[in-house]
C-alpha positions as CSV (number, residue, x, y, z in Angstrom):
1,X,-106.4,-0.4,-113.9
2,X,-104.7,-1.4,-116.9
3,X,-106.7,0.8,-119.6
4,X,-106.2,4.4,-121.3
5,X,-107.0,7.2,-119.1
6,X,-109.3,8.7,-121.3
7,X,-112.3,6.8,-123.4
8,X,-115.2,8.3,-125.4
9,X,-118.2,6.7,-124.0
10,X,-119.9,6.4,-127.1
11,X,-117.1,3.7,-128.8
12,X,-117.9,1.7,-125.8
13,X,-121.4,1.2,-127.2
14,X,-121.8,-2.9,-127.7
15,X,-118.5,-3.6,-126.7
16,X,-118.4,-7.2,-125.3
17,X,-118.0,-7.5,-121.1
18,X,-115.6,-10.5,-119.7
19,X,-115.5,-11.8,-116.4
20,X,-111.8,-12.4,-114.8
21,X,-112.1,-16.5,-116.9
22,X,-112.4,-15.1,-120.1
23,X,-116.5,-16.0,-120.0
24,X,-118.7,-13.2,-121.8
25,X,-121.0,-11.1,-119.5
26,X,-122.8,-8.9,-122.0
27,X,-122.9,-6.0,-123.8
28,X,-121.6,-2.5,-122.7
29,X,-124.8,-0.2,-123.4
30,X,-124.2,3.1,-121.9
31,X,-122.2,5.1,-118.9
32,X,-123.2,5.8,-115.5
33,X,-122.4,9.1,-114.3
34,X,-123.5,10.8,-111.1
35,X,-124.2,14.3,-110.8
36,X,-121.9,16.8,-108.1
37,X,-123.6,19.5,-106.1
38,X,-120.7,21.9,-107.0
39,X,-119.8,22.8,-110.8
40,X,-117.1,19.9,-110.9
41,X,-118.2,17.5,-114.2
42,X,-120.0,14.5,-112.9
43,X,-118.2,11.7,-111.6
44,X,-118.8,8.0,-113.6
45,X,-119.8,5.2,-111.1
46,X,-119.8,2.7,-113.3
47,X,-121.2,1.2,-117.0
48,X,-124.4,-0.8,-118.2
49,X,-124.8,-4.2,-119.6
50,X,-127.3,-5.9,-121.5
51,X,-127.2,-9.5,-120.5
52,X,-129.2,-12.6,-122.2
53,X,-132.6,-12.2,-121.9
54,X,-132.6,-8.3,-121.9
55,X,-131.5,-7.2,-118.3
56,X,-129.5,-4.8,-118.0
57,X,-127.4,-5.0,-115.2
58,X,-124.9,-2.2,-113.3
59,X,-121.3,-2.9,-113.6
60,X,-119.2,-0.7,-111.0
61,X,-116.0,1.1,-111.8
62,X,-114.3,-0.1,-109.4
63,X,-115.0,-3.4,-110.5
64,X,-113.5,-2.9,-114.0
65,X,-109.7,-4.1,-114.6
66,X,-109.6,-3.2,-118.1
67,X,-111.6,-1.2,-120.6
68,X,-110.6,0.0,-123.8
69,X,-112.6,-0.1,-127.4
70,X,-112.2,-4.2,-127.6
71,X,-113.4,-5.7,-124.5
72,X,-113.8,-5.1,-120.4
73,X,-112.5,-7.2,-118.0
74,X,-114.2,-7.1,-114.6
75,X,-112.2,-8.1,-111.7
76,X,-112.9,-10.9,-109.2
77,X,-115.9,-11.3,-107.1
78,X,-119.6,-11.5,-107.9
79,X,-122.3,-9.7,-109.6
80,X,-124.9,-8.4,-108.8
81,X,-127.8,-9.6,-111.4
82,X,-130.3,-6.9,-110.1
83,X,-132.0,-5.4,-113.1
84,X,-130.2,-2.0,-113.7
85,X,-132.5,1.4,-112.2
86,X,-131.1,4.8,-113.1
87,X,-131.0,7.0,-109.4
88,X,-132.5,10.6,-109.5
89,X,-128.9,12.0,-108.9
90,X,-127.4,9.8,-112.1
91,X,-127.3,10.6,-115.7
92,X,-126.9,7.8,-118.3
93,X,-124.9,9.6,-120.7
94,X,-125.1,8.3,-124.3
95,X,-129.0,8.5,-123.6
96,X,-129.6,11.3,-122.4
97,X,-126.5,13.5,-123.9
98,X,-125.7,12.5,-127.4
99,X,-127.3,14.8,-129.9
100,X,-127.8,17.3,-127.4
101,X,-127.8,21.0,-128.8
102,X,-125.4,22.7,-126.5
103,X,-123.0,26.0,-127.5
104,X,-119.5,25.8,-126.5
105,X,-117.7,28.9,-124.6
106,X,-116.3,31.4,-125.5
107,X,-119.1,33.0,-127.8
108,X,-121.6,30.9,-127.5
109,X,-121.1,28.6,-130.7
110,X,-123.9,26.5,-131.4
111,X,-123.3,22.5,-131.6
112,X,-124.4,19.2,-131.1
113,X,-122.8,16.6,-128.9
114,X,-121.4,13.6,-130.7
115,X,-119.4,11.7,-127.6
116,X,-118.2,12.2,-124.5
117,X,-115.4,11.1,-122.7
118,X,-114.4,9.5,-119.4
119,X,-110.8,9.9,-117.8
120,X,-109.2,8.8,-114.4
121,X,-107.6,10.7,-112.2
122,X,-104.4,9.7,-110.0
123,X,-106.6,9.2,-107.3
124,X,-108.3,6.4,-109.4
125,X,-111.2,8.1,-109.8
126,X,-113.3,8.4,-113.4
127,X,-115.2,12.0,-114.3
128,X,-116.8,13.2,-117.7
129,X,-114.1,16.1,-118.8
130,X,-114.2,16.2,-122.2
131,X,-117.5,16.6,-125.0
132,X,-117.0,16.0,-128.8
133,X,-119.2,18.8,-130.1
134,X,-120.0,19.1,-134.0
135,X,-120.2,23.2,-134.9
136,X,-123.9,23.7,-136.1
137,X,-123.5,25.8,-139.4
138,X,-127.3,26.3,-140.5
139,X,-128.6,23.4,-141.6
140,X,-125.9,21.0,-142.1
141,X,-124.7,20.7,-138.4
142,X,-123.9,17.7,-139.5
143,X,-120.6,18.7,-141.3
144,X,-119.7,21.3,-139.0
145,X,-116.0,21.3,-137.6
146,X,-115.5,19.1,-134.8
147,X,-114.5,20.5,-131.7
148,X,-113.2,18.2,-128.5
149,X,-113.4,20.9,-125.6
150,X,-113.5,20.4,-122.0
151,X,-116.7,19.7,-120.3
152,X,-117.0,22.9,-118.3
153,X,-116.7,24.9,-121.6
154,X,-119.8,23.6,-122.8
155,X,-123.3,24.8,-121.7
156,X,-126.5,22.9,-122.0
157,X,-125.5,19.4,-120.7
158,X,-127.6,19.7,-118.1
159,X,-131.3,20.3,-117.5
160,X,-134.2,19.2,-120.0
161,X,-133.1,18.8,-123.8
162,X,-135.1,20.9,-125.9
163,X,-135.0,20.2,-129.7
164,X,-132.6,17.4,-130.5
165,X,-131.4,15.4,-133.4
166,X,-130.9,11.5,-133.7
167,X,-128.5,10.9,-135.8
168,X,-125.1,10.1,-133.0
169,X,-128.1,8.0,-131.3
170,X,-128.8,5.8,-134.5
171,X,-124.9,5.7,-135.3
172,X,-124.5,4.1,-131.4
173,X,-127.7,2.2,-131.9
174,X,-127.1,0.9,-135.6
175,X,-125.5,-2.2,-135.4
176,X,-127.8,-3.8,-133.0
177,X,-130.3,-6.3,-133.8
178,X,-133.9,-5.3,-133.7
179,X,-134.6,-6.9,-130.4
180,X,-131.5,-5.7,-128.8
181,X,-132.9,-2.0,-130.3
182,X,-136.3,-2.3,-129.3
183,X,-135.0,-2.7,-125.8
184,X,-133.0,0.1,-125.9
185,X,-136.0,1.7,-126.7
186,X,-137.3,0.9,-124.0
187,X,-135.1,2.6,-122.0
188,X,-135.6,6.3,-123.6
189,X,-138.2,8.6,-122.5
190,X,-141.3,8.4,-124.3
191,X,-140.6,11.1,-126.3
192,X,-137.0,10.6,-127.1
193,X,-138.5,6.7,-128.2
194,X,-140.4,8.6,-130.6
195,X,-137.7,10.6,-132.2
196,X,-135.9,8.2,-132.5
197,X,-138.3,5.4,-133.8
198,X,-139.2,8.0,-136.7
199,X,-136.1,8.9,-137.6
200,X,-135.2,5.0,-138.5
201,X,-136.3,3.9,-142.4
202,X,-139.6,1.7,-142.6
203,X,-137.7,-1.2,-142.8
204,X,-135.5,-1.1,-140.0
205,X,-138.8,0.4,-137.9
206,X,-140.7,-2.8,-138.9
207,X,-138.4,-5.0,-137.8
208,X,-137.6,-3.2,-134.7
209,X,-141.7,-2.7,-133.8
210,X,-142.5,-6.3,-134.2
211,X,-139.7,-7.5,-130.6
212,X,-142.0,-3.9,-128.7
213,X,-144.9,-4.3,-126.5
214,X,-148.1,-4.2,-128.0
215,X,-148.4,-0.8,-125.9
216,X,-145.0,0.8,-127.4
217,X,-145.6,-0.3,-131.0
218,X,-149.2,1.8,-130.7
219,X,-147.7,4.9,-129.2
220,X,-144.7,5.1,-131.8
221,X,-147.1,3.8,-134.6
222,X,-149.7,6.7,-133.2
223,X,-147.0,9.6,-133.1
224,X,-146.3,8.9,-137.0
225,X,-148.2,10.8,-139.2
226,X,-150.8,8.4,-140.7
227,X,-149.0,8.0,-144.3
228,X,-145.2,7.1,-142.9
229,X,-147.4,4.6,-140.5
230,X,-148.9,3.0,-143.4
231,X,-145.1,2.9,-145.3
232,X,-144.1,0.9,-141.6
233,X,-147.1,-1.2,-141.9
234,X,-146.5,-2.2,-145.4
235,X,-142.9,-3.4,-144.9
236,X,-144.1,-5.1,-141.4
237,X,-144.6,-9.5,-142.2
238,X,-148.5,-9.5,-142.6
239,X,-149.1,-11.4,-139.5
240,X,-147.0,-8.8,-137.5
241,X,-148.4,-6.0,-138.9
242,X,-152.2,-7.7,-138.0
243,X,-151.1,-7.8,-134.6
244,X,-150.5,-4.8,-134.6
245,X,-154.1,-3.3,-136.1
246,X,-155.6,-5.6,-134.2
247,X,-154.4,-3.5,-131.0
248,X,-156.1,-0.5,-132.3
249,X,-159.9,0.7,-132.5
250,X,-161.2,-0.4,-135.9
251,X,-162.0,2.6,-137.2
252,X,-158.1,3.7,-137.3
253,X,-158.0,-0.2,-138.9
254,X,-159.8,1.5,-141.6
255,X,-158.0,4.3,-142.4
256,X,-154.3,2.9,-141.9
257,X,-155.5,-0.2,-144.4
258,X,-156.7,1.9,-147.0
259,X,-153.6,4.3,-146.7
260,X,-151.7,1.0,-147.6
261,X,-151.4,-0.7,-151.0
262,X,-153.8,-3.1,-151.9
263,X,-151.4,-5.9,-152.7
264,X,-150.2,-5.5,-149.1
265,X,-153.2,-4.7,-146.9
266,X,-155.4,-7.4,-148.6
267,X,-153.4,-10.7,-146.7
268,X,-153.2,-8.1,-143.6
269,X,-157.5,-7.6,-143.9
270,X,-157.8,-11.3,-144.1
271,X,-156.3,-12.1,-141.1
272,X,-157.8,-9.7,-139.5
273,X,-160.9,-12.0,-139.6
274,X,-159.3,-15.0,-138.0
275,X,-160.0,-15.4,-133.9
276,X,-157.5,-14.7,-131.7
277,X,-155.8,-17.4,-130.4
278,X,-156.1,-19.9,-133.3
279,X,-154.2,-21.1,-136.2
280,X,-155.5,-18.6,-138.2
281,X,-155.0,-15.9,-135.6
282,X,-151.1,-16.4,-135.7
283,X,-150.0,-17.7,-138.8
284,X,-148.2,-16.3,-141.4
285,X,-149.8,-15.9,-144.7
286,X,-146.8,-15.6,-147.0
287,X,-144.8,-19.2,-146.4
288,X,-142.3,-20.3,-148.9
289,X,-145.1,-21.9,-151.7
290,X,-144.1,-23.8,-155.0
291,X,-145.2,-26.2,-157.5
292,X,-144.8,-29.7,-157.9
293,X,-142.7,-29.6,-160.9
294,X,-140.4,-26.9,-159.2
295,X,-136.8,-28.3,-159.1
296,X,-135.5,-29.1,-155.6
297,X,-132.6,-26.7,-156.7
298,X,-135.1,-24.3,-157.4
299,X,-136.7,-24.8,-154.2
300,X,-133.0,-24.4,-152.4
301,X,-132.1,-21.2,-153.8
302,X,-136.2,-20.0,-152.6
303,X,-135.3,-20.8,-149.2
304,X,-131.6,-18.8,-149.0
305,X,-133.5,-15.5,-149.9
306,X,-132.1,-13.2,-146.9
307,X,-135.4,-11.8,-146.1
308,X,-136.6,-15.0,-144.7
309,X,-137.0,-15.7,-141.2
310,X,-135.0,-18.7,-140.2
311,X,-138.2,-20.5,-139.2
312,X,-139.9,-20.5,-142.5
313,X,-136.8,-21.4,-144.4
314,X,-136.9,-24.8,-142.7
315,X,-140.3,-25.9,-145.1
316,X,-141.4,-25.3,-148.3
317,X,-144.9,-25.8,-149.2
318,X,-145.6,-27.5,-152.7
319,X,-149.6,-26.5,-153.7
320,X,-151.2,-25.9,-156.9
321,X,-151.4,-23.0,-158.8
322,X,-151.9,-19.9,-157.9
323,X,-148.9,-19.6,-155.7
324,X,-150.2,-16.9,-153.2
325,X,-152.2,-17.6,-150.4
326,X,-155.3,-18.7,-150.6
327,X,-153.5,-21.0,-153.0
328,X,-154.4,-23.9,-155.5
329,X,-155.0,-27.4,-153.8
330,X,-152.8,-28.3,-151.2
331,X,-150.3,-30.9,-152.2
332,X,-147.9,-31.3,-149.2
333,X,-144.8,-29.8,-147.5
334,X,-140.7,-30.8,-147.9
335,X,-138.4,-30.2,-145.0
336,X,-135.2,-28.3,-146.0
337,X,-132.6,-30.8,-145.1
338,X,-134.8,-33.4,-147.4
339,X,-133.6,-30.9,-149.6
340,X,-130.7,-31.4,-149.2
341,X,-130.3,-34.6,-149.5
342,X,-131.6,-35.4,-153.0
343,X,-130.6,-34.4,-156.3
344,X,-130.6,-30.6,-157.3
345,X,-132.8,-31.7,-160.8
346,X,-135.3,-33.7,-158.7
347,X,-138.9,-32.7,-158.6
348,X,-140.5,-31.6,-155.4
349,X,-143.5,-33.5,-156.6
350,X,-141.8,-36.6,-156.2
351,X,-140.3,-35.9,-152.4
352,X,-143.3,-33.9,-151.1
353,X,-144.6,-35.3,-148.2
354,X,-148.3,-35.4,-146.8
355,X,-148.4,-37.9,-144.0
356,X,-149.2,-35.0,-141.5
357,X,-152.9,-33.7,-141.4
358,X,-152.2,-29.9,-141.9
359,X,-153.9,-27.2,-139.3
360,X,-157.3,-25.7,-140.4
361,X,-158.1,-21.8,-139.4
362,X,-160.0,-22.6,-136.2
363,X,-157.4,-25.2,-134.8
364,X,-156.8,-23.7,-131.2
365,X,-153.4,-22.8,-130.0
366,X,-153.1,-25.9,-127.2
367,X,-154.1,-28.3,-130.4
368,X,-151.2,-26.3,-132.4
369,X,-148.2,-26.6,-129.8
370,X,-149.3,-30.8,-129.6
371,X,-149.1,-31.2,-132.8
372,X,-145.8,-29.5,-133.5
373,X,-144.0,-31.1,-130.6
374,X,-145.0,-34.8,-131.2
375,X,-143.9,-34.4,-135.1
376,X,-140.7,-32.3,-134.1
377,X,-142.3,-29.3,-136.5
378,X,-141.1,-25.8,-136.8
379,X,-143.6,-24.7,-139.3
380,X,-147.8,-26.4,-140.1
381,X,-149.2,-25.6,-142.6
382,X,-153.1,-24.3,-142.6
383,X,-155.9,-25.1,-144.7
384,X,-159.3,-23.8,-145.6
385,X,-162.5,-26.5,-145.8
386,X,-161.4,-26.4,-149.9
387,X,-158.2,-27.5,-149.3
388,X,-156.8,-24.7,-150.6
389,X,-153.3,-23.3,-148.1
390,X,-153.9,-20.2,-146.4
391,X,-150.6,-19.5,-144.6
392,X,-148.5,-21.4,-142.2
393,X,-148.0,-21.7,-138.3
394,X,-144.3,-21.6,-137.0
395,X,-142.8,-22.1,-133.8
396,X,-141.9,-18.4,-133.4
397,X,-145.4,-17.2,-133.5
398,X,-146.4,-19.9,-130.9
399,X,-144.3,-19.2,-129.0
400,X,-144.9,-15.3,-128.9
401,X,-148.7,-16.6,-128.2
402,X,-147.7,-18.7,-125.9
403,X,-145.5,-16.4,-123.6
404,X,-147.4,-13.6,-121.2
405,X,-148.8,-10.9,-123.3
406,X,-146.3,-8.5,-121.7
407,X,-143.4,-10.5,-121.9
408,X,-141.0,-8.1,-124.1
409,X,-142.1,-5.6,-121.7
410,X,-138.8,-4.0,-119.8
411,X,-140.5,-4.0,-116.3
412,X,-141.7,-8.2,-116.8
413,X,-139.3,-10.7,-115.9
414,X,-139.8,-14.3,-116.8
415,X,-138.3,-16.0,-113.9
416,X,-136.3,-14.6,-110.7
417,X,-133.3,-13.7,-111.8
418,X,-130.4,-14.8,-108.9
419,X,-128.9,-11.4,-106.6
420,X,-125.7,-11.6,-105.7
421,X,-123.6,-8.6,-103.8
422,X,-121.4,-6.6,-106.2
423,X,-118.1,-6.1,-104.6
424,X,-117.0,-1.8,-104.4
425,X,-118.7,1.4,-105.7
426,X,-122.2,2.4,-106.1
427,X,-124.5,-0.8,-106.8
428,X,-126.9,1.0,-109.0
C-alpha cells in the first residue's frame, strides 16, 4: 500500500475517494474500527464515504491502495453500493471519539481527544495506536498542551461518553455544506445531534435545519431553549422557517412567533395562513422586488448579493411601490440573462415582461409544476385578487413538495441503489 504508515483519522475528514481510473467515488467521512476482546487497540476495517445522493457506503481496507491527506485510491474490483450500517462490535471513530473527555496515564491528566490515528503494521494490518489529547487546564481546555500518546495510555475511549464538547466535531464538520452537515447529523446519536446542532451559530443552524427531516428539525429546534430557537428561526428564509412552525402544535407557534421580531415573524405569520400544498403554501415571500425605473445595472448588482439562493437570482420582480411583499401593483418579472443582455442604464420598465399569467395563493401544486415546465420557469410569481405580489414560487420549493415527505430522511432511499460484491475485508 503505497501511503504513510501512520494518518490521523480526523485530516481524512472530506478528503475526495478515486477509483483505480482516476473517477471520484465520494467523500471520506469517518473511520471504521472494530473492537478486540483482549486490551489490544481496535483494529480499523476500513473508512466511510458519502456518495451523491447521501449514501454512505463502506470502503474496506484492504481495498485501499493509497491514502494520505489529498486523495484515496481504491484498488480494482467492485463496490459494494449497500448503504453503510455500523456492527455492534464497530466504533466509528471521529463520531463517537472526538471531543471525548478522557485522562491520559500516568496521573490521570484530564484531556480531550482532538484526533486519532491509524498505523499499519508489517503484517499489513491497520490498528488505532495513537490519540492526540489537548491537556484540560480549567476552563480553557482548549489551549491546553497537546499531548500525542499511545492509545493504551489513555483511559475513557471506551464505554458511554459522559459530558463532551463539540468543538474538534465542528472543526471536522465545518467546511461541509449544509446538506452534506445535516446528513452527518443524521448519523449522531440523538443527543450528540443536539450538542452539536446548538453549539453551531443561528446562521449556520438555519441553513443546516432547512436539508433535516421535518422530525429532526423539531427535536433540535425543541431541545433549544425557546429564545436561541427564536434567534434560529429569525435567520431561517420565511418559508423555511413556516415549515417548520407549521410542524408544531400552534400554541408553541405562538410563543416562538412572539419571541421573534416583528419585522421577521410578520411574513412567517402570513404564511402560516396559506393551505398546504398550494402556491401560497410554498412560496417564498421575500423574492428579488424593484421598481420600474430601477436601472438594469441596478437590478444586476441585486441579484449578485451572496445571500441569495441561486433560484431566486434567476428573476427579478418589477412591482410598484412598496417594495415588500404584499407589494404595490404588479407590473411583471425580467429573467436574469435579459439582464444581461441589454444596457447597464436601461430601465427595467422598458424590458419587463408580463406575457405569463402569474400564480394566485390558492393555485394547487400539480397546476404550479405545469405551468413552470411548459414556460421553462425557475421562479412564478404570486398574486393576491388586488394584484398586489405576495411572494414567489421556485423550482426548489416544488420540488421539496413534490418529493416524499421523508425524503431527506437517512433510512429513505429514492430508488434501489445497484449491490455489487466488494472484493476483501469486512463488508460493513
Amino acid at each position: 500500500m503505497s501511503t504513510p504508515t501512520r494518518v490521523y483519522i480526523a485530516r481524512l475528514a472530506g478528503v475526495t475517494v478515486f477509483d483505480p481510473n482516476g473517477d471520484q467515488v465520494g467523500r471520506v467521512r469517518d473511520a471504521v474500527a472494530r473492537l478486540r476482546p483482549t486490551q489490544r487497540p481496535p483494529e480499523v476495517v476500513g473508512l466511510v464515504a458519502e456518495m451523491p445522493m447521501r449514501r454512505r457506503i463502506f470502503l474496506s481496507i484492504n481495498r485501499i491502495t493509497s491514502i494520505d491527506a489529498d486523495a484515496v485510491v481504491l484498488g480494482t474490483g467492485t463496490l459494494n453500493l449497500r448503504r453503510f450500517e455500523k456492527r455492534p462490535n464497530e466504533l466509528l471513530v471521529l463520531q463517537e471519539l472526538l471531543d471525548r473527555r478522557v485522562q491520559i496515564d500516568p496521573g490521570g491528566q484530564p484531556g480531550t481527544v482532538v484526533d486519532v490515528a491509524m498505523e499499519c503494521s508489517r503484517g499489513g494490518e491497520w490498528g488505532l495506536t495513537r490519540v492526540a489529547v489537548r491537556e484540560q487546564t480549567g476552563r480553557l481546555a482548549r489551549r491546553g498542551h497537546l499531548h500525542q500518546v499511545e492509545w493504551d495510555r489513555v483511559r475513557g475511549l471506551s464505554g458511554i461518553a459522559d459530558n463532551r464538547g463539540t468543538a474538534n466535531l465542528l472543526a471536522v464538520l465545518e467546511d461541509m455544506r449544509p446538506a452534506d452537515l445535516a446528513n452527518a447529523l443524521q448519523d449522531l446519536p440523538d443527543a450528540r445531534r443536539n450538542e452539536v446542532a446548538a453549539a453551531l451559530d443561528d446562521e449556520r443552524l438555519a441553513d443546516v435545519l432547512s436539508e433535516l427531516p421535518e422530525h429532526d428539525q423539531v427535536e433540535i429546534l425543541a431541545a433549544l431553549d425557546r429564545e436561541r430557537a427564536a434567534d434560529v428561526l429569525e435567520a431561517m428564509d420565511p418559508d423555511d422557517a413556516a415549515d417548520l412552525l407549521g410542524e408544531l402544535p400552534p400554541p408553541e407557534q405562538d410563543v416562538l412567533l412572539d419571541l421573534m421580531n416583528p419585522d421577521e415573524a410578520d411574513p412567517v405569520r402570513q404564511l402560516l395562513k396559506y393551505t398546504p400544498g398550494t402556491a401560497g403554501g410554498v412560496m417564498t415571500s421575500e423574492p428579488v422586488i424593484l421598481p420600474p425605473d430601477a436601472t438594469v445595472a441596478e437590478a444586476l448588482a441585486r441579484i449578485r448579493e451572496p445571500q441569495l439562493s441561486p433560484a431566486i437570482a434567476t428573476q427579478v420582480f418589477v412591482t410598484r411601490a412598496p417594495m415588500t411583499t404584499p407589494t404595490g401593483r404588479y407590473l411583471g418579472m425580467v429573467h436574469f440573462q435579459r439582464l444581461l443582455r441589454e444596457p447597464p442604464a436601461e430601465l427595467l420598465g422598458g424590458v419587463v415582461v408580463n406575457d405569463i399569467d402569474p400564480l394566485r395563493p390558492t393555485t394547487p401544486l400539480p397546476e404550479i409544476t405545469r405551468r413552470m415546465a411548459t414556460y421553462d420557469l425557475v421562479a412564478m410569481p404570486v398574486i393576491d385578487r388586488n394584484n398586489r405580489l405576495v411572494g414567489a414560487v421556485t423550482v426548489d420549493d416544488v420540488l421539496d413538495h413534490l418529493l416524499p415527505r421523508d425524503w431527506r430522511d437517512r433510512d429513505t432511499t429514492l430508488g434501489p441503489a445497484p449491490v455489487e460484491p466488494a472484493l476483501g475485508g469486512a463488508d460493513g
